[in-house]
C-alpha positions in Angstrom: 13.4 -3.6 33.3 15.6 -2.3 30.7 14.9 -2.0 27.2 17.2 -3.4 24.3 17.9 -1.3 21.3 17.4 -3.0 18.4 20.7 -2.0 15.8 19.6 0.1 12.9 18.7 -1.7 9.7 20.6 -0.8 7.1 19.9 2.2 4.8 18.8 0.3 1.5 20.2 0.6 -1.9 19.5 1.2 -5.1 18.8 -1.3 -7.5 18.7 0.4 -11.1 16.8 -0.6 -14.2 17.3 0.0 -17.5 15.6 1.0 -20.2 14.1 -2.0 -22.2 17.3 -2.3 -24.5 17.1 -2.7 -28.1 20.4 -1.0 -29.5 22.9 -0.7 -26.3 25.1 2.0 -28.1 23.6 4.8 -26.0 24.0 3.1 -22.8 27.3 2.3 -23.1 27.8 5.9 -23.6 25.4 7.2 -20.4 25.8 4.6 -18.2 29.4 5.0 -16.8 28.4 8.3 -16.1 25.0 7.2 -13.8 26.3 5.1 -12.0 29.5 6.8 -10.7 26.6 9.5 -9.4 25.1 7.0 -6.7 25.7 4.2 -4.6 24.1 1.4 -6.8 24.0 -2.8 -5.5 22.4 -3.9 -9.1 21.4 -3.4 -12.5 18.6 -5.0 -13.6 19.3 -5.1 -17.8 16.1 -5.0 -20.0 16.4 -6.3 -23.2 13.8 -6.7 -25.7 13.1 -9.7 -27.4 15.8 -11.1 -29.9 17.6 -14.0 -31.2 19.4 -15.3 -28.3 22.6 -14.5 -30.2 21.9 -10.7 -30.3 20.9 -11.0 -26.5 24.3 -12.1 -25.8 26.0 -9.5 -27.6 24.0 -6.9 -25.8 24.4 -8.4 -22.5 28.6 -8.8 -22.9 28.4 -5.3 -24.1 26.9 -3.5 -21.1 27.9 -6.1 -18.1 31.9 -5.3 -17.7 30.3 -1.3 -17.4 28.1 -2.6 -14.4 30.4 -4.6 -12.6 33.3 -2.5 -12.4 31.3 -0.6 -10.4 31.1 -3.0 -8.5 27.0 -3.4 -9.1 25.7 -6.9 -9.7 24.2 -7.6 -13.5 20.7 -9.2 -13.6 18.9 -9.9 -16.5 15.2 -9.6 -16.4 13.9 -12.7 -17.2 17.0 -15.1 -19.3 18.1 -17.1 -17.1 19.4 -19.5 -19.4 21.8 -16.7 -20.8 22.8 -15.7 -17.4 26.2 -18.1 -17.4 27.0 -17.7 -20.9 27.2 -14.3 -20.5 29.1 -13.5 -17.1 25.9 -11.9 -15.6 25.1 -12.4 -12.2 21.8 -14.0 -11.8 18.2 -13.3 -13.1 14.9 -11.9 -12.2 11.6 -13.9 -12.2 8.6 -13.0 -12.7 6.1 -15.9 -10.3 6.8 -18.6 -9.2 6.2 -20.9 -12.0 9.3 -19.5 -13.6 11.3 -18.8 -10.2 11.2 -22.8 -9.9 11.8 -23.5 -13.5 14.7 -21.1 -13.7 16.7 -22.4 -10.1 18.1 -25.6 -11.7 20.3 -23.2 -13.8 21.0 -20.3 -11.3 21.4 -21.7 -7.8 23.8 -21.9 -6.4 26.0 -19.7 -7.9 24.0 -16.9 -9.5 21.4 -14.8 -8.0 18.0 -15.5 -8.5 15.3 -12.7 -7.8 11.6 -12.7 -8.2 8.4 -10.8 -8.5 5.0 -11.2 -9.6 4.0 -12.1 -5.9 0.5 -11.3 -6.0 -0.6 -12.6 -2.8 1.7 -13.2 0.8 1.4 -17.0 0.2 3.4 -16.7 -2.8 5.6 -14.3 -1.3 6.1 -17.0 1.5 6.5 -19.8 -1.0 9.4 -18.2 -2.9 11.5 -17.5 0.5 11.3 -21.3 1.5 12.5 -22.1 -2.2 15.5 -19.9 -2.1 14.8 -16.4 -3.6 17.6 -14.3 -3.0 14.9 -10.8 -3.0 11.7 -10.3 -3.0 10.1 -7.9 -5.5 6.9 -5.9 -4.2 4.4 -3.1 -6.4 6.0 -3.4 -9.9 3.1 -3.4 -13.1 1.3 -6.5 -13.6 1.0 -7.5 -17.8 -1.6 -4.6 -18.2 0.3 -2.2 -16.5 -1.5 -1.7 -12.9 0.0 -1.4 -9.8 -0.9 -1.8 -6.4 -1.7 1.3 -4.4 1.3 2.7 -2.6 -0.2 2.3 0.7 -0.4 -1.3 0.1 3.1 -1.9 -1.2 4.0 -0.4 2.1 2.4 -2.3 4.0 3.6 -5.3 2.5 7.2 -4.0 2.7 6.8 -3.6 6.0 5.0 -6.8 6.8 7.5 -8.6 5.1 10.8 -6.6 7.2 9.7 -7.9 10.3 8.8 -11.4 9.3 11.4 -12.8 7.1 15.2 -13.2 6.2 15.7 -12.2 2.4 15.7 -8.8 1.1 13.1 -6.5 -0.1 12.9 -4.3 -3.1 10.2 -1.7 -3.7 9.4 -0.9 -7.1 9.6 2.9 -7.3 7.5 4.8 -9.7 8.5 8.5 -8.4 10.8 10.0 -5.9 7.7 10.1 -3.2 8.1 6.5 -3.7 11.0 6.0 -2.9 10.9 7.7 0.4 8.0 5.8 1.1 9.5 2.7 0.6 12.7 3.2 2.2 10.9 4.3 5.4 8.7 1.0 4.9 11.4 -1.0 5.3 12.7 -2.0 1.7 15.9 -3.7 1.6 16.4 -2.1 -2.2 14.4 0.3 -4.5 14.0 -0.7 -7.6 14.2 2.3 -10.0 13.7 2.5 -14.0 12.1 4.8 -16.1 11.6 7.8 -13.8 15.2 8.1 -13.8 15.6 7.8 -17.6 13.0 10.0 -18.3 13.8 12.9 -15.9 14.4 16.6 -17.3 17.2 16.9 -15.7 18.9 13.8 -16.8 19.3 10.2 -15.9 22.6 10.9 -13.3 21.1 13.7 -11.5 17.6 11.7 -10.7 19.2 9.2 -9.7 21.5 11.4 -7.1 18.0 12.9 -6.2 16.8 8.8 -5.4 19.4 8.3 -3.6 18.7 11.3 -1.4 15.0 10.0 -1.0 16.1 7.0 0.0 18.4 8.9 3.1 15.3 10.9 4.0 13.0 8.5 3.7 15.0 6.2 6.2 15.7 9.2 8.8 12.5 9.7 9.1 11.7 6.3 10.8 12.5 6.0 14.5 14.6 3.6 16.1 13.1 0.2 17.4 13.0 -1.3 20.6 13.0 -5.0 21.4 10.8 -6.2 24.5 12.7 -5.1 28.0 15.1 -7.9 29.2 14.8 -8.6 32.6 
């Protein structure tokens, strides 16, 4: 009986949030800069609350930066400025505004979510099409699960089902954890802005987590073949 090797997953990415943006001048400066230091699939842009006029004008300013690095743009929350604004889909927060927002993003635009508080609802949002899956970001009052648990769903959900994962990263012990859990992406925000040492080193440092934190799970086996 021989066993079968299962290929290596691969090593996830960064997915990189922003600031909540009010003012994009200092971004447009820094961010050229962070991104060039790190392999980076996506930007999630932050933008607080405006005339949707203003939100457009922030958005066009920052998204030409993002994708010529060849990262995808998604806006947290606005998915009806997603098109008019040459983004590249949206991320939802439950599943009452994952459905309402699909009309307008599918099925050309990404369309992420979060807010799963249980695994039905995590279930739910795969069969409707969600691109990613979003696990251990702050609920409304600002409390998280405990990282143990955001593991465990990680790695419940990376041997169940099909779309990716992102874990929602509050430190650099995170992030190792996550990517050895089984995360598709990290999501990363305001550690890496708010890091002494600057935005573009912490996230090289992430991206180093992430590599460690994947080494240090061993390979997988699928049942021997006769």
């Amino acid at each position: 009986m021989a066993t079968k090797p299962v290929p290596p997953r691969p090593l996830p990415r960064l997915y990189l949030a922003t600031p909540v943006i009010d003012d994009p001048q200092d971004l447009l400066g820094m961010l050229p800069k962070v991104l060039a230091e790190a392999d980076v699939a996506a930007v999630l842009l932050r933008l607080k609350q405006a005339d949707p006029r203003t939100l457009l004008s922030r958005i066009k300013a920052l998204a030409p930066i993002v994708q010529d690095k060849g990262a995808a743009l998604l806006l947290d929350g606005h998915a009806d400025l997603v098109a008019r604004a040459g983004a590249d889909g949206a991320h939802l927060v439950g599943l009452s505004a994952f459905e309402e927002a699909l009309p307008t993003l599918k099925p050309d635009r990404i369309a992420g979510i979060g807010g799963l508080a249980t695994r039905h609802d995590s279930m739910a949002s795969a069969e409707l099409g969600a691109d990613y899956v979003l696990f251990g970001e702050p609920d409304a009052e600002g409390h998280r699960p405990a990282v143990e648990a955001i593991c465990e769903r990680l790695q419940w959900w990376d041997e169940l089902f099909e779309p990716p994962s992102v874990g929602f990263a509050g430190s650099l012990d995170e992030v190792r954890a996550f990517a050895a859990a089984g995360a598709d992406f990290i999501l990363a925000g305001d550690f890496i802005w708010k890091a002494p040492e600057g935005a573009a080193a912490s996230l090289r440092a992430a991206e180093e987590a992430i590599r460690e934190g994947y080494a240090a799970v061993p390979a997988r086996a699928e049942s021997p073949q006769g």
